[in-house]
C-alpha positions in Angstrom: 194.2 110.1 -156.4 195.8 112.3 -154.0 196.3 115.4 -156.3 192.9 115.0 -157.1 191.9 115.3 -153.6 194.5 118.2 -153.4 192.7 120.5 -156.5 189.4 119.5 -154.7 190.4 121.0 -151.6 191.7 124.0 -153.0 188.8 124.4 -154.8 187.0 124.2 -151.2 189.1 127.0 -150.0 187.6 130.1 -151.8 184.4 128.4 -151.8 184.1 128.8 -148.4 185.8 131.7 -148.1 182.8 133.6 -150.4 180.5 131.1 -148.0 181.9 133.6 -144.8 181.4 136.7 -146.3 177.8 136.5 -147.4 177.2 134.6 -144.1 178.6 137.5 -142.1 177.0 139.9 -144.6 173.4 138.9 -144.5 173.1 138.5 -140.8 173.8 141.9 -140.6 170.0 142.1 -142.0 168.5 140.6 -139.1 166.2 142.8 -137.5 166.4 144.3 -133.9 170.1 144.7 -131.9 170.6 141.9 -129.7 172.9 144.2 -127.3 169.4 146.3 -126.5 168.0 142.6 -125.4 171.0 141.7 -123.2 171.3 145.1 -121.9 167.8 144.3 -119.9 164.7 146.2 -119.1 166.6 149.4 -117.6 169.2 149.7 -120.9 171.8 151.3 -119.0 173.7 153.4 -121.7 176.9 152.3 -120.3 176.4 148.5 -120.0 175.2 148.6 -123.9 178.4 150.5 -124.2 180.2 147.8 -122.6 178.5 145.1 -124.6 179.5 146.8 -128.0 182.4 147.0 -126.9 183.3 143.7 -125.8 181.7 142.1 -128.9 183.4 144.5 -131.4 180.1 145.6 -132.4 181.5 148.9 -132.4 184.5 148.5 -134.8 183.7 148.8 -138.8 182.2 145.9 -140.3 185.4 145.0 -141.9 187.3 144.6 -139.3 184.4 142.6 -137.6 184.7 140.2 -140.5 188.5 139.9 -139.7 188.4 138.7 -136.6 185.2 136.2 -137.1 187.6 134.8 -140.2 190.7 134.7 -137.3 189.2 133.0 -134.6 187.0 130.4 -136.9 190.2 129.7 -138.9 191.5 129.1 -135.2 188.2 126.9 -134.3 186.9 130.4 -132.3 183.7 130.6 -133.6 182.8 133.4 -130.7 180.5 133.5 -127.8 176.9 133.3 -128.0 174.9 136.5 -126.8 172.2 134.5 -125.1 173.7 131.8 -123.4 177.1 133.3 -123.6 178.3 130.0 -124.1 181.0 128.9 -126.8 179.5 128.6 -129.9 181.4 125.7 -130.8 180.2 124.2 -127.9 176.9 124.4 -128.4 177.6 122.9 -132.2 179.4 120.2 -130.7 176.4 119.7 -128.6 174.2 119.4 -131.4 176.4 118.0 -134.3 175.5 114.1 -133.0 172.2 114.8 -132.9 171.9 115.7 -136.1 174.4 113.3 -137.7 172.4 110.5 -135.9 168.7 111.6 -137.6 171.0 112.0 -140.9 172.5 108.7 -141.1 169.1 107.0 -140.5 166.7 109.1 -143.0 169.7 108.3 -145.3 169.2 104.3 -144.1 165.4 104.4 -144.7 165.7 106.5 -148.0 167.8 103.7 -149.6 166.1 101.0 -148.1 163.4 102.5 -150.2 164.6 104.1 -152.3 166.8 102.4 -154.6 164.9 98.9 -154.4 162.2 101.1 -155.8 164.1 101.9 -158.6 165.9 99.4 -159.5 162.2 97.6 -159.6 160.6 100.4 -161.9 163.3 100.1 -164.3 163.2 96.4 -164.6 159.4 96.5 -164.8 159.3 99.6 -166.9 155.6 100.5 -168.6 154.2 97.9 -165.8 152.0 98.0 -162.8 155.1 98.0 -160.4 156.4 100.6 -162.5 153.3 102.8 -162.4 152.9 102.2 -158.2 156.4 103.2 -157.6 156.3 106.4 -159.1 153.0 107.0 -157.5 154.8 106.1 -154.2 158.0 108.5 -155.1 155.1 111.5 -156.5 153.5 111.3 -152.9 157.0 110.6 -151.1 157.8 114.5 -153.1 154.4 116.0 -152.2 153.1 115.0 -148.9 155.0 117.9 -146.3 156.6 116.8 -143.7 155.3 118.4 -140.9 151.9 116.8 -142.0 153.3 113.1 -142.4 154.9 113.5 -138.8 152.1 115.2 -137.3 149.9 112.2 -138.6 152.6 109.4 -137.6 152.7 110.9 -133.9 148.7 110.6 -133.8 148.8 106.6 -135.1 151.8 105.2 -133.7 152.1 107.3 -130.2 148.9 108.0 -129.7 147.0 105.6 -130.8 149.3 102.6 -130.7 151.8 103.8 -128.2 154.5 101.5 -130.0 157.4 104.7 -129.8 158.1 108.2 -128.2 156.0 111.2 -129.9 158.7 113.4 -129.1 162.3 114.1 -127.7 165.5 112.5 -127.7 168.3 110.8 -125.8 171.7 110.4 -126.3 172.7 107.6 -128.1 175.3 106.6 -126.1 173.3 106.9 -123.0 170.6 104.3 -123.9 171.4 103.0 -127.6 168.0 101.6 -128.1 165.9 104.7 -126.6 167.8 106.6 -128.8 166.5 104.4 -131.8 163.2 104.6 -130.6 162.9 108.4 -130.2 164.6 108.8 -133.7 162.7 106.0 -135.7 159.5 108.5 -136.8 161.5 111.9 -137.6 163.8 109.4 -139.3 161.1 108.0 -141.7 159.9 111.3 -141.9 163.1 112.8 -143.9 164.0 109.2 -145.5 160.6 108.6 -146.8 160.9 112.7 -149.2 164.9 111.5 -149.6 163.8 107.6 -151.1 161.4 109.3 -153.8 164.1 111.1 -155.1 166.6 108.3 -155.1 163.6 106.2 -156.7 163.6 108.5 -159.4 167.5 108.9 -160.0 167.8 105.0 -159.9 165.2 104.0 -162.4 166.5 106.6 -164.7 170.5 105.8 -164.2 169.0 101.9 -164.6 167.1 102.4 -167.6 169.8 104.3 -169.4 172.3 101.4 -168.2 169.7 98.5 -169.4 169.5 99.9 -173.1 173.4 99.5 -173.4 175.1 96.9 -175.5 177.0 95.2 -172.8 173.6 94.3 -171.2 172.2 93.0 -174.5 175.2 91.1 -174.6 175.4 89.7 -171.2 171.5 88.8 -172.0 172.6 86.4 -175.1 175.4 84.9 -172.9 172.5 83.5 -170.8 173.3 85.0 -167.6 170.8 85.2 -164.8 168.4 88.1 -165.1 169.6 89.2 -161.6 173.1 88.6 -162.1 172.3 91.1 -164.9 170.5 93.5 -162.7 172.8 93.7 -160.1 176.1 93.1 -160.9 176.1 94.4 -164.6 173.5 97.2 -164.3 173.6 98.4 -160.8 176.9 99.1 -160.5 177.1 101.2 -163.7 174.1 102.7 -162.8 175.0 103.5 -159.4 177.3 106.5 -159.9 174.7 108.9 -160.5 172.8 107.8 -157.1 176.0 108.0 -154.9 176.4 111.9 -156.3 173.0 112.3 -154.7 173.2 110.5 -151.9 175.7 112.5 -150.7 174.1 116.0 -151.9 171.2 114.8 -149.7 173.1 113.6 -146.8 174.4 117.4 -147.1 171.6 119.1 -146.6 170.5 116.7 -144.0 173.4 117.7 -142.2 171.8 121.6 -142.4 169.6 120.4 -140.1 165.3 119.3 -140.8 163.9 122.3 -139.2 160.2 121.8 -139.0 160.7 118.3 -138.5 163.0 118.8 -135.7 160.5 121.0 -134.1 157.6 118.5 -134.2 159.7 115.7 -133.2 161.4 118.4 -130.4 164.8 117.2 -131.5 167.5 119.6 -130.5 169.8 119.5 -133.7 170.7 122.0 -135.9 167.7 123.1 -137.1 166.2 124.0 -134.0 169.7 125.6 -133.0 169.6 128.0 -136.0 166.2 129.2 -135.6 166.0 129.6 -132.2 169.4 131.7 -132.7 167.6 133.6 -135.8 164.7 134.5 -133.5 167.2 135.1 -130.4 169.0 137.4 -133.2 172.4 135.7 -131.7 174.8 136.3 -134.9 177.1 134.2 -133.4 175.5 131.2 -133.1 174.0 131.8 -136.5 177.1 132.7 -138.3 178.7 129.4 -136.7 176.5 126.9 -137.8 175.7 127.9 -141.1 179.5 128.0 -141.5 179.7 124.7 -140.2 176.8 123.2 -142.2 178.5 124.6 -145.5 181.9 122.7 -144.3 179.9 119.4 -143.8 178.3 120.4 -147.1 181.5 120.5 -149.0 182.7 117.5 -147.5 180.4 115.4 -148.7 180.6 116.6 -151.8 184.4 115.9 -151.3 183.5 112.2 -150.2 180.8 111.9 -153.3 183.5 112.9 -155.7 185.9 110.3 -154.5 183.6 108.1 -154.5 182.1 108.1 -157.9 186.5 108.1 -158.8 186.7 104.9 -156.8 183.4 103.0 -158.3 184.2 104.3 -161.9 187.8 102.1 -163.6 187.6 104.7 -166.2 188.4 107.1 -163.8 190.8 105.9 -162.0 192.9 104.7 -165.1 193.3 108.3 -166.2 194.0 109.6 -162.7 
């Protein structure tokens, strides 16, 4: 198990070393110079001077990229050019934020999700199974924005049960915290459980035509002891794969949702740094989303070793 790990890291390695360059590369393409917006309204040539040269603006791109790759290596992701704050400061500011509306879209979208499934493939060619892929076709088409939009109108609104908007520190008050995240939660969960639902009812159905089912069938076992502990866990390797691709890109960071919900994650970090044009900010979290990125596709390929005994006998 451990070498396995092992060749998975290494395979990490220049995978995010190609990950820096084009990071470092395309933000090069952002328009306008940021120095010419810290420099202020007068632009004194010799304070923009200053500024290039204290940010190494001046030195060839090359050797710009060296000493990003040094210091981020080092955990010195740079300073940012509007706040001239730390950036990795302001990503450990953000990082529970966003792990917090990750882990509970993820909680809704199997809660959903894979029930969903698992009931469509039992039920196949039935009315359950025709609802739930009517649910999981709107889950997929209905934008997010619009489904918050509409959930802040009914529920804060009109009902006034939760928080349209903000957030608060978990720690702080755990069940304001809840409250703030419940809707933008639902909001992400509810696109993430369609496409479990569909990834479940087809992992199940290719599971439920096998022999060993058939065979567990004639034995006289319970139908659910069939369901669940014969075909679920065969069928469930396939789900945790995407589970884990989904958390990832959770973990990027919900940007419109996060604006509508004014959550201050990752999402709202990177595009106010994109509209700031502060490269620094930009090039640190979108290095740091492709690390968490990886590492869940590091945890999803454990995983699946772990739940599969066919695996693990030839590791």
């Amino acid at each position: 198990m451990y070498t396995y790990i092992g060749k998975r890291l290494l395979v990490a390695v220049p995978t995010l070393l190609i990950i820096s360059i084009f990071v470092f590369s395309l933000q090069k393409l952002l328009p306008g110079d940021p120095i010419l917006a810290m420099a202020g309204e007068e632009r004194d040539p010799k304070v923009i001077e200053f500024l290039r040269e204290k940010y190494r603006l001046n030195d060839p791109v090359v050797y710009q990229y060296g000493y990003w790759l040094k210091g981020a290596v080092t955990g010195d992701l740079g300073i940012s050019l509007r706040t001239n704050q730390p950036v990795l400061t302001l990503v450990a500011e953000k990082l529970p934020v966003t792990i917090q509306l990750a882990v509970m879209s993820m909680i809704f979208a199997f809660v959903i999700g894979i029930p969903m499934g698992i009931l469509a493939a039992v039920k196949k060619n039935t009315v359950i199974d025709f609802l739930a892929n009517i649910v999981a076709l709107c889950g997929l088409s209905v934008p997010n924005f619009w489904l918050g939009i509409m959930l802040i109108l009914l529920i804060s609104v009109k009902l006034h049960w939760l928080p349209a908007s903000g957030y608060q520190p978990f720690f702080d008050d755990p069940l304001r915290s809840i409250q703030t995240m419940l809707m933008p939660s639902f909001v992400l969960g509810n696109a993430l459980a369609a496409t479990l639902m569909r990834h479940t009812r087809s992992s199940m159905l290719s599971v439920l035509s096998a022999d060993y089912i058939r065979t567990a069938r004639a034995k006289g076992l319970p139908e659910a002891a069939v369901v669940l502990s014969h075909s679920f866990r065969n069928a469930i390797l396939p789900v945790v794969t995407v589970s884990a691709l989904l958390f990832g890109e959770l973990l990027a960071g919900a940007v419109l949702t996060e604006q509508i919900f004014t959550i201050p994650g990752f999402g709202k970090l990177i595009v106010d740094a994109v509209f700031n044009r502060d490269y620094a900010v930009v090039q640190g979290v979108v290095l740091c989303t492709a690390v968490g990125f990886i590492g869940m596709n590091l945890v999803a390929d454990v995983l699946y070793v772990l739940l599969n005994p066919r695996l693990r006998a030839a590791l």
